[in-house]
C-alpha positions as CSV (number, residue, x, y, z in Angstrom):
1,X,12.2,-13.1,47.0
2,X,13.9,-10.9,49.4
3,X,14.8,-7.4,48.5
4,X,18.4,-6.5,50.1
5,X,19.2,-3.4,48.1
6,X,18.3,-1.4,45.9
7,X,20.6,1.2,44.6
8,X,19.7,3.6,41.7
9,X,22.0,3.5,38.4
10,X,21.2,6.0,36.0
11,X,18.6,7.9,34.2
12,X,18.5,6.9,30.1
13,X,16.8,8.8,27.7
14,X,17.8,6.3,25.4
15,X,18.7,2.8,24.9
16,X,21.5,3.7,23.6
17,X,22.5,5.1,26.9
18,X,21.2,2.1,29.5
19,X,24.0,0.4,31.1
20,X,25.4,-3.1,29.3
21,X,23.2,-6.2,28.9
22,X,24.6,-8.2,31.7
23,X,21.8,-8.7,34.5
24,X,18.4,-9.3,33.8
25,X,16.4,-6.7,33.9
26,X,12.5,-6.4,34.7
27,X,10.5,-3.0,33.8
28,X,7.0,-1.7,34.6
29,X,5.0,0.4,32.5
30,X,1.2,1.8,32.4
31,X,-0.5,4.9,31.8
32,X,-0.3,7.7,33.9
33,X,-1.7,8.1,36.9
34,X,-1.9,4.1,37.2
35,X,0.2,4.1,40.7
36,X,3.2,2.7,39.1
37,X,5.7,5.2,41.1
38,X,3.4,3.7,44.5
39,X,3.5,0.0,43.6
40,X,7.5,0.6,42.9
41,X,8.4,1.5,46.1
42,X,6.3,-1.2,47.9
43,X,7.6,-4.0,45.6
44,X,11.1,-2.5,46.5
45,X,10.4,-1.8,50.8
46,X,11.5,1.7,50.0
47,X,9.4,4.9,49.9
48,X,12.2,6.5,48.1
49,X,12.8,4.7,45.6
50,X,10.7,6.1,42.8
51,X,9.6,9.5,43.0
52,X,5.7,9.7,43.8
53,X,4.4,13.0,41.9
54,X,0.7,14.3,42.0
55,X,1.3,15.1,38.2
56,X,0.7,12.3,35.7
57,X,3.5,12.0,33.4
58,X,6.2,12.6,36.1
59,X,8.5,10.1,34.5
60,X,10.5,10.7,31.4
61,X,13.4,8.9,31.3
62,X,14.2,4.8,31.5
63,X,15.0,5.1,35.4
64,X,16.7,2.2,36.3
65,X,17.7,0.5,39.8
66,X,20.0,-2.5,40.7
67,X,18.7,-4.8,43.2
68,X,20.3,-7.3,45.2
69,X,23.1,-6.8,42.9
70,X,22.1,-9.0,40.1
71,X,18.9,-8.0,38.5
72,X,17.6,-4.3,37.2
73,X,14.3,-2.7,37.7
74,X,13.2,-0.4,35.2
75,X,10.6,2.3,36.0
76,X,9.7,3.1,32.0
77,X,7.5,6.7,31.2
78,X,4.2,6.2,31.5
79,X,2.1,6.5,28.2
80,X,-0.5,8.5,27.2
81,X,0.3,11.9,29.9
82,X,-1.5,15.2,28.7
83,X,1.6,17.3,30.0
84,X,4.2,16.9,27.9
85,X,4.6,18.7,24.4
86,X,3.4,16.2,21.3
87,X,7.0,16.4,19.7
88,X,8.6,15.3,23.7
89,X,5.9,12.8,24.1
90,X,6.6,10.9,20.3
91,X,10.0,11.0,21.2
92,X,9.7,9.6,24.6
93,X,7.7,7.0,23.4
94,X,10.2,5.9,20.5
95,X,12.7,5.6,23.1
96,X,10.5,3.5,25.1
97,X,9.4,1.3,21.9
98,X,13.4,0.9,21.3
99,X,13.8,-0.3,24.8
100,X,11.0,-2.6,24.7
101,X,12.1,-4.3,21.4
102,X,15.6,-4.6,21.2
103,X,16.8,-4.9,24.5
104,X,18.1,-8.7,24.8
105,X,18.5,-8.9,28.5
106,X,14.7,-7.7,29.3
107,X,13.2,-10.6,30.9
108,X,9.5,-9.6,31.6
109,X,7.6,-6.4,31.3
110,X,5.0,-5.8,33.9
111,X,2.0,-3.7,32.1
112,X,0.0,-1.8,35.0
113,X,-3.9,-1.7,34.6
114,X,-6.2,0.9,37.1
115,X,-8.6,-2.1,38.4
116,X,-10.8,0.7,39.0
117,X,-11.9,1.9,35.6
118,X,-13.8,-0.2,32.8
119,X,-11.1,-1.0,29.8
120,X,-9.2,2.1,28.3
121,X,-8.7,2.4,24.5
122,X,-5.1,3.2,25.2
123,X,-4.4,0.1,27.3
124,X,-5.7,-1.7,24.9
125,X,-4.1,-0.6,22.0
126,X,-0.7,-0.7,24.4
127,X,-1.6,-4.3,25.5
128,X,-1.8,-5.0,21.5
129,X,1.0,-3.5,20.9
130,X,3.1,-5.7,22.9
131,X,1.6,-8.5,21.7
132,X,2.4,-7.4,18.1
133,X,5.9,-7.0,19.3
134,X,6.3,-10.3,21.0
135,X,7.1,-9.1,24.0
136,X,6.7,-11.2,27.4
137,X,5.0,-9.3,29.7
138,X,2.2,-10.1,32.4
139,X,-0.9,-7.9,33.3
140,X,-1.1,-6.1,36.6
141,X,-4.1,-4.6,37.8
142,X,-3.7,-1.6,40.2
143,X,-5.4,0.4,42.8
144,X,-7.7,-3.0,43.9
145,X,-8.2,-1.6,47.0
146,X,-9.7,1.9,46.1
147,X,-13.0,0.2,44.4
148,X,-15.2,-2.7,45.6
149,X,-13.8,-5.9,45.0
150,X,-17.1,-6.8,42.1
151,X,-16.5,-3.4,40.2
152,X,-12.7,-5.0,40.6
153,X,-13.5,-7.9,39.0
154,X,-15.9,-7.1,36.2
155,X,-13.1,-4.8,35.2
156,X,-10.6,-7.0,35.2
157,X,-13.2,-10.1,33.6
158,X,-13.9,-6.7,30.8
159,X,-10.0,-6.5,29.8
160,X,-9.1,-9.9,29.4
161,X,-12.4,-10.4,27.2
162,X,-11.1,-7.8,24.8
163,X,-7.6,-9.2,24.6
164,X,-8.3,-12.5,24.5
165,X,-8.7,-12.8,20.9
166,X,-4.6,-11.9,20.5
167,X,-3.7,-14.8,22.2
168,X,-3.6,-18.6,22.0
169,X,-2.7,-18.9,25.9
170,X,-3.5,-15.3,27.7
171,X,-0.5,-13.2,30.0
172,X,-0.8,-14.2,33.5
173,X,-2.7,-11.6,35.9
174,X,-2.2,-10.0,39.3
175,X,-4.0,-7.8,41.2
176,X,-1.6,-5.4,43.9
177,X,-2.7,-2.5,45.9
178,X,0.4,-0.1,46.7
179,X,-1.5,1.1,50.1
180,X,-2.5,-2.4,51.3
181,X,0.9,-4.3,50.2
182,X,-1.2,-7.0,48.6
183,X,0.3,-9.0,45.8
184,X,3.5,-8.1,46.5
185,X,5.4,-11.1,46.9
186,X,3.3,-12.4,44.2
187,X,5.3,-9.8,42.2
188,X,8.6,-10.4,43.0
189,X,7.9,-14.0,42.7
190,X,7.8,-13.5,39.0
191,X,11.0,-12.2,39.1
192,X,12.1,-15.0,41.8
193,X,10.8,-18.0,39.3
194,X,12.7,-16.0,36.2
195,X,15.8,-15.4,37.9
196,X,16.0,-19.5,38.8
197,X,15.3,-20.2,35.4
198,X,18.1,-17.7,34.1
199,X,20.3,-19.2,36.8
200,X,19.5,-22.9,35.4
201,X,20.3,-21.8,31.9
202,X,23.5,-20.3,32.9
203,X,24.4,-24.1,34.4
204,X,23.4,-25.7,31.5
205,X,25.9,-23.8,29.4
206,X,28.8,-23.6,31.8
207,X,28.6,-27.6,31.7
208,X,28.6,-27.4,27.9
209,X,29.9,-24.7,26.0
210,X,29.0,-24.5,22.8
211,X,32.5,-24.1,20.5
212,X,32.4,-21.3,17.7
213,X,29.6,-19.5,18.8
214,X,27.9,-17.0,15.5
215,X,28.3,-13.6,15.9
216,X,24.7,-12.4,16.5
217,X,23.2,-9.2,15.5
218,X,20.9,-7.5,17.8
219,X,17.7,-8.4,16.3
220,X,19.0,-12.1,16.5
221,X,19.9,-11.6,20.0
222,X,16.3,-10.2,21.1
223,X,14.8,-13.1,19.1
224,X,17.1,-15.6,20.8
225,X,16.9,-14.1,24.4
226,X,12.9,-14.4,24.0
227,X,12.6,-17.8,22.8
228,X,14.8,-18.8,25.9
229,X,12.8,-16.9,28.4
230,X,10.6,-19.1,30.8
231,X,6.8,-18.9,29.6
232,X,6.9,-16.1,27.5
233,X,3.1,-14.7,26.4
234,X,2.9,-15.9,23.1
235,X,0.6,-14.0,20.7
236,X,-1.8,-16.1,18.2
């Protein structure tokens, strides 16, 4: 996939306050500090696009970006940053929990793992989390080019041991450096493959509507938008 543009939209502090459902959108979320603000502006070919700060927690609000005109990016708050008050940092994380849940056009959530530390309690319990939740996501390990490439691996071999029991089939893995550019169009392939299948759907239903549609609640609508989504991670 070729990124032509990349424009900024808004920045939500709710999902109440993202823009309507109709482009797919694709976010990105890890702990602080995990390079996420780096990798962004590499997937995208911009240095500018996401704000690169030396202090972890930087982000705070659902940032989100159009690109190419038809799908969103969503830079999501980190979790788990030490500089934020405890009532701001429960509320931010509701509003992220919201987004992750109930939005019905979120396609695929890309959780960022440092490659170059040994599993982290709250990646864990994050990675669980979504799995609880049912939502698709893949695992992305950062930073693979600040630590040997063995310590990389028995890191990454580490993780996935501890998950594995949440899952019948496991999330798909990537490794990306934001310095290097490696696995970048590995990245944006995901999108690329999701975006064809979204586009084949669309087809599908053009040639045959469906007459008398139900009215669908939200929850029905998430649970319907997930099931149609190509190779979701399924937990248990």
């Amino acid at each position: 996939m070729h990124i032509s543009s990349a424009i900024f939209d808004r920045s939500a502090p709710d999902l109440a306050s993202c823009p309507d459902e109709s482009l797919p959108e694709f976010a990105f979320i890890g702990r602080s500090n995990v390079g996420k603000s780096s990798l962004l502006n590499m997937l995208a070919g911009e240095q500018g696009l996401a704000r690169v700060s030396p202090t972890p927690g930087f982000t705070k609000l659902i940032n989100i970006f159009t690109m190419n005109k038809c799908w969103r990016l969503v830079d999501l708050p980190g979790y788990g940053f030490a500089h934020v008050a405890r009532e701001d940092k429960s509320k931010f994380n509701q509003a992220v929990a919201d987004y992750l849940r109930n939005r019905t056009n979120l396609c695929q959530v890309f959780a960022l793992i440092d490659s170059g530390l040994a599993p982290q309690k709250i990646d864990l319990e994050f990675v669980e989390w979504l799995a609880r939740s049912a939502v698709p996501f893949v695992l992305v390990f950062t930073k693979t080019d600040r630590s040997p490439p063995a310590m990389v691996q028995a890191n990454m071999d580490a993780f996935m041991a501890q998950i594995a029991a949440w899952f019948v089939q496991p999330p798909a893995v990537f490794t990306c450096s934001a310095t290097t550019g490696q696995g970048r169009q590995e990245l944006l392939g995901v999108v690329g493959e999701a975006m064809k299948a979204i586009r084949a759907g669309l087809g599908n239903e053009l040639g045959n509507p469906a007459p008398d549609k139900p009215v669908l609640t939200r929850k029905q609508k998430v649970k319907a938008a997930r099931q149609s989504r190509p190779n979701p991670a399924r937990p248990w």
